[in-house]
Every structure is written in structure tokens, then in C-alpha cells.
N, C-alpha and C positions, 0 to 999 in steps of 0.2 A: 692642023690635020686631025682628023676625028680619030677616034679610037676604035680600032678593030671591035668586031663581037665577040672576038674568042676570050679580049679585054673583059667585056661586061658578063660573060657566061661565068667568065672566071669569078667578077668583082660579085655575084651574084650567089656564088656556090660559099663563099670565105665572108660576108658580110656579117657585121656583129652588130647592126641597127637597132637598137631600143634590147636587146639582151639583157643591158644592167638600169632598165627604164629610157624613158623620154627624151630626161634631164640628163643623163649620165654624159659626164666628160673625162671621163678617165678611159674607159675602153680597157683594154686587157689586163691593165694594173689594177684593177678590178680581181683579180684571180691572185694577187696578193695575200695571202690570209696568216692569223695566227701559226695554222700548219706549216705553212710555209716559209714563215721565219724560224718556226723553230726547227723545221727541217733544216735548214742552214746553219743555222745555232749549232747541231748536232755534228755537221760536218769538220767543225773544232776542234782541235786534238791538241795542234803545237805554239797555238799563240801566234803563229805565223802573219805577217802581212804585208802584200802587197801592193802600193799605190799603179792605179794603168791610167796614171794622165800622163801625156805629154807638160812639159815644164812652157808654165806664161813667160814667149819671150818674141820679140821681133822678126825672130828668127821663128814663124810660124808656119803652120800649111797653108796656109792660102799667096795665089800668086795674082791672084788681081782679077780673072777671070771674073767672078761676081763682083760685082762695083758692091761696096760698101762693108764686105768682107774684108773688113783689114785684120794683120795680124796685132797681135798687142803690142802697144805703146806706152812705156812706164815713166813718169815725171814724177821728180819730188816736187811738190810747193810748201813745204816748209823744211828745212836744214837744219837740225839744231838752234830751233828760235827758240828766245831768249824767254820766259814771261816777267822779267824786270830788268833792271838799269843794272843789279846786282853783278858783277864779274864769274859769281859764283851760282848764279840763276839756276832753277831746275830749265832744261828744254826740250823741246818736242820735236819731231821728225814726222812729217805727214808726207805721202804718196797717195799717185790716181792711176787710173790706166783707161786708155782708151781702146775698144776692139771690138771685131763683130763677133757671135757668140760662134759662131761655126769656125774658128779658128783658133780652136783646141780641140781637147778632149769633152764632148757635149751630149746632149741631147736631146734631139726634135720632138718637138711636142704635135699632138693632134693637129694644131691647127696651122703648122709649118706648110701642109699640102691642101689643093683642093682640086675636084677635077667637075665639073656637070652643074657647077656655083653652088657645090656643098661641100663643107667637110667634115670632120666624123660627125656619125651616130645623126646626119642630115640635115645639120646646121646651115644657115645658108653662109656660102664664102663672104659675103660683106659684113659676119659679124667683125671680122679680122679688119681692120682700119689703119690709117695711121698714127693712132693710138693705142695699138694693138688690138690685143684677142679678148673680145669680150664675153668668147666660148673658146672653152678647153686650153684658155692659156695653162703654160707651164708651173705658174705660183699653185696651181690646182692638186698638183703632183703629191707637194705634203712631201712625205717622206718613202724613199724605196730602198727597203731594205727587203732581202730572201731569200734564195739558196740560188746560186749562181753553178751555173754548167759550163765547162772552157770544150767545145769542139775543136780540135787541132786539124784541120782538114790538111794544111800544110803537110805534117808530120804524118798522115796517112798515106799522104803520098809519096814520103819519104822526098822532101826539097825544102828549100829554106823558107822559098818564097812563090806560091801560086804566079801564075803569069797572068798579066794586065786583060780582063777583058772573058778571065774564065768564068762560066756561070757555075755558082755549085751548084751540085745532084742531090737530089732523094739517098740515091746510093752514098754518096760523101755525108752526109749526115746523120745517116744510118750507120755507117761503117765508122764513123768518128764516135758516135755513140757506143757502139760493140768495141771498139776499140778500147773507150775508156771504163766499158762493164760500167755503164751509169743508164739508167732510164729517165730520159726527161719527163717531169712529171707537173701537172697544171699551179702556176703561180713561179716558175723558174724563169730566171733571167739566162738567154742563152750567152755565151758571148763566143764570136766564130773567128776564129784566128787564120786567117791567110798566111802571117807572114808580109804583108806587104808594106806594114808601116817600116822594115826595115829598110827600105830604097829611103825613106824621109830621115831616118838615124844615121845611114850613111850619107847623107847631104842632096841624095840625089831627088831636088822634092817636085821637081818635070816628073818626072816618073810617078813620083808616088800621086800628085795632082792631078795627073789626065789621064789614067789608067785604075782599073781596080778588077780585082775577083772580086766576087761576093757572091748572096744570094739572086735566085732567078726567077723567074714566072714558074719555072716546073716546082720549086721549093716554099709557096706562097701556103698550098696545102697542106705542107707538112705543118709550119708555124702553127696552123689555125686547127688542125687535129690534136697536137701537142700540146693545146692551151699554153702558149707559151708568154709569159707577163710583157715580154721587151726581150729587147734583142739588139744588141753591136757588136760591130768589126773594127778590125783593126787598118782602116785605111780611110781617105776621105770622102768619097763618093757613097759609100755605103753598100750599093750594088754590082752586077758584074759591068764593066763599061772599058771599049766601047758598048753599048746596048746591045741586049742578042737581035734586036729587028726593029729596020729601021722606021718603022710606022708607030712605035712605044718606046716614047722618052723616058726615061726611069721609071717603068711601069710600076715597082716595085714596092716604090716609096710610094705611090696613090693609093695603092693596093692593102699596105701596112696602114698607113696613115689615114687613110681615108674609111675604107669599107671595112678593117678590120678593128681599126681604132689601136694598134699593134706600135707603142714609145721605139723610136730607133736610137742607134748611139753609133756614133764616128769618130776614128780617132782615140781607139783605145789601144792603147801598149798592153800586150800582151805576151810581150817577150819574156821576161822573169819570170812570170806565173804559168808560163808553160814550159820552161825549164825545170820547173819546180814539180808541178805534178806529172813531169814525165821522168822524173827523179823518184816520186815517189807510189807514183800510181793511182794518186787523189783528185781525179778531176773535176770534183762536186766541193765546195766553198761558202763560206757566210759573205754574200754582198753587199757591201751596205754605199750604194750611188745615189745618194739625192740629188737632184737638182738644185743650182741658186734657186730660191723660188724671186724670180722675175715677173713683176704682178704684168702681168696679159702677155707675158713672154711669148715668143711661137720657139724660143728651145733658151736652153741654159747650160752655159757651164758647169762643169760638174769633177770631181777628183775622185772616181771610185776606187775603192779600197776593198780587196779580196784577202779574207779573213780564212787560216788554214789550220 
């Protein structure tokens, strides 16, 4: 199915192509700087910290829907092996894990999407292989640390948990902002808490799988006026779904990932750390979420850690 023009009017108005040069594969992580870690730095007060990955285990988000999404698989292949004959030997213990990387807490990288046989910044989509990204993989990422923003959109609404399929607003983003007295400012990692990874905490992961709030086509402009570095939610989908319209399949992630060159993340718990800053009124953090760097990865694993 093609893509509307309201698509391309849009991908047209939010486009970051050749901004940080030719060559650039990083895209908004680009707005990263000095400043901006130490703007984070400064958010520091009590040593505080919280880990928002979900824990590697079997018992993962993914339910089979994408063939090769599996959740993690842990095997030991060595037990306590011996390295002599000696009764009293020193020995080792080694493990592996098998998984696909989107079933945790993660991160897509530029070259995860592509729509028109390009992806960001006009790469053509066959750089991506099946040996992977030989643009904008995610080893590229380096390091992402810098002042991290929690929007409780949830908590504005006063509920536990956004319902499946809501798109957020300008106004919800605004108002989560006003609310926490923070101005998002360029090189900020946002992260938007629905609430919805709680249906996976409480076991029910149908729900949290084939439903999400998130962001929407009306909220594509806000990201891209905010110079915002990255940005994740707390559910697996990423965006609002079902879709707001049936003609744009996750427009949103083409739209990020593609035309604005905008790192997504899924799958982040953000239950604790928003308990916390609605305890104390702190909604601004040092974040420090690297990537695995995965050389030609198109996303990576990752265990961010919010620093208070």
C-alpha cells in the first residue's frame, strides 16, 4: 500500500538529511554534547539509581508474532569444570544466551526501518544485508549518556495505565512537561511512560504484545522542534497501536527512524523512577543507556540506568 501525502508532507517538514553532513549516521544523537551531559551531571543530588530494563529471561515480551524474535534462552556449557585431575582444582562456570535483541529492554537503531529503499540521512536500504548494517548500525552509537526527561503522561491523567491503542497529544506532552516544571531542551533523551509495561509485570503480556499507547503522527513535530536526542516508552510496540489509520503502518517509527534519524527504545520500566520523581518532584536525571555496541547491529540491548 503506498503511503498517503499527508505521509510525505509530513516526512518532508521533520527531515534531518545531510544536517550533521553526507556521511552522518547517527542522526539526533548528534545533539548529544558536552552541555548536555553535564546538564545531567547537575541533575545529581542523592546518588540515587535506577536500573529500567526488564530482567533476561524466558519469560520475555515477545510472543512469536515476528518469527525470530525469540525471548532469551540461558544455557550453561560449562559447570564447575575442573582445569586438572587435582580433586581440589580451581573451576569455571561459563554461560550463553540466545535471543532476538527486541525482546528486552533495547534500542533501534537508524537502520532498523526504511521506507522509498532508503534509510536515514538517504542511505539506500540494501546497505542493510544479511550481514547486517553497513550504515548506521548500532556499534556506531559509542556511548549515550545525557540528561534524561521521565513524561508521566499516565499520571496526568491521573490512571495507572494509558489504554491500548491511545495516541499521545501535543497537549499530553506539554502538559506532562508543565507538570513536571522541566523544559525539554536540545540533546535530552525523553523517555514517555504510559504505564503499560504494567499489564507485562502483571503476567498479562497479550495485552501488553498487541496493544500500546504511545506516540502519534500529530507528536512527530513536537520531537523534531525539541531537538530531542532519543526517545522510549515503556511498552513494546513503541507507538499508539492499533494504528490511528489504516493506510500507515507504524508511521511513526519511519518517520523517527528514517526522515528524522530520531534512536527509539522499547521496553523500558519505568515504574520505580516514576514513583520516585513523583515523590520528589525531580523529573530531569543523569542517563547513562549505551547500547551493546553490536557491530552492524540494526538495535541492541541495553540496561539504562537513571541517575538522581
Amino acid at each position: 500500500m503506498p503511503l498517503p501525502d499527508e505521509f510525505h508532507e509530513l516526512a518532508a517538514r521533520v527531515r534531518n538529511w545531510g544536517r550533521w553532513g553526507p556521511d552522518d549516521e547517527l542522526g539526533t544523537l548528534n545533539l548529544i554534547d558536552a552541555a548536555a551531559r553535564r546538564r545531567g551531571a547537575g541533575c545529581v543530588r542523592d546518588g540515587k539509581a535506577f536500573s529500567l530494563a526488564l530482567p533476561l529471561s524466558e519469560d520475555g515480551p515477545q510472543l512469536g508474532f515476528v518469527p525470530g524474535r525469540t525471548n532469551p534462552v540461558h544455557t550453561m556449557f560449562q559447570v564447575n569444570a575442573p582445569m586438572s585431575d587435582d580433586p581440589d582444582a580451581q573451576c569455571w562456570s561459563d554461560d550463553a544466551i540466545s535471543m532476538g535483541v527486541q525482546a528486552c529492554t533495547h534500542w533501534d537503531g537508524l537502520a532498523h526501518a526504511s521506507y522509498g529503499g532508503r534509510i536515514w540521512n538517504g542511505y539506500p536500504a540494501d546497505s542493510v544485508t544479511s550481514d547486517g548494517a553497513s550504515r548506521c548500525g548500532i556499534h556506531r552509537v559509542g556511548t549515550l549518556v545525557s540528561r534524561g526527561v521521565l513524561l508521566d503522561v499516565a499520571r496526568l491523567h491521573d490512571v495507572d495505565s494509558l489504554a491500548g491503542g491511545y495516541a499521545l497529544t501535543v497537549d499530553d506532552l506539554d502538559g506532562a512537561c508543565e507538570r513536571a516544571q522541566v523544559t525539554v531542551e536540545p540533546g535530552d533523551v525523553v523517555l514517555l511512560r504510559t504505564g503499560h509495561i504494567r499489564h507485562f509485570l502483571a503476567g498479562d503480556k497479550m495485552a501488553y504484545a498487541t496493544t500500546a499507547p504511545g506516540p502519534s503522527l500529530a507528536t512527530v513535530e513536537w520531537f523534531r522542534s525539541k531537538d530531542v536526542a532519543a526517545v522510549a516508552t515503556d511498552n513494546l510496540i513503541f507507538e499508539a497501536f492499533p494504528c490511528e489509520r489504516e493506510d500507515m503502518f507504524l508511521p511513526v517509527h519511519f518517520l523517527h527512524l528514517v526522515d528524522m534519524g530520531l534512536t527509539q527504545g522499547q521496553n523500558f520500566d519505568l515504574e520505580a523512577l516514576a514513583d520516585d520523581c513523583a515523590g520528589d518532584g525531580r523529573w530531569s536525571f543523569l542517563l547513562s543507556a549505551s547500547p551493546e555496541p553490536i557491530v552492524n547491529g540494526v538495535g541492541a540491548m541495553v540496561n539504562p540506568v537513571a541517575i538522581k
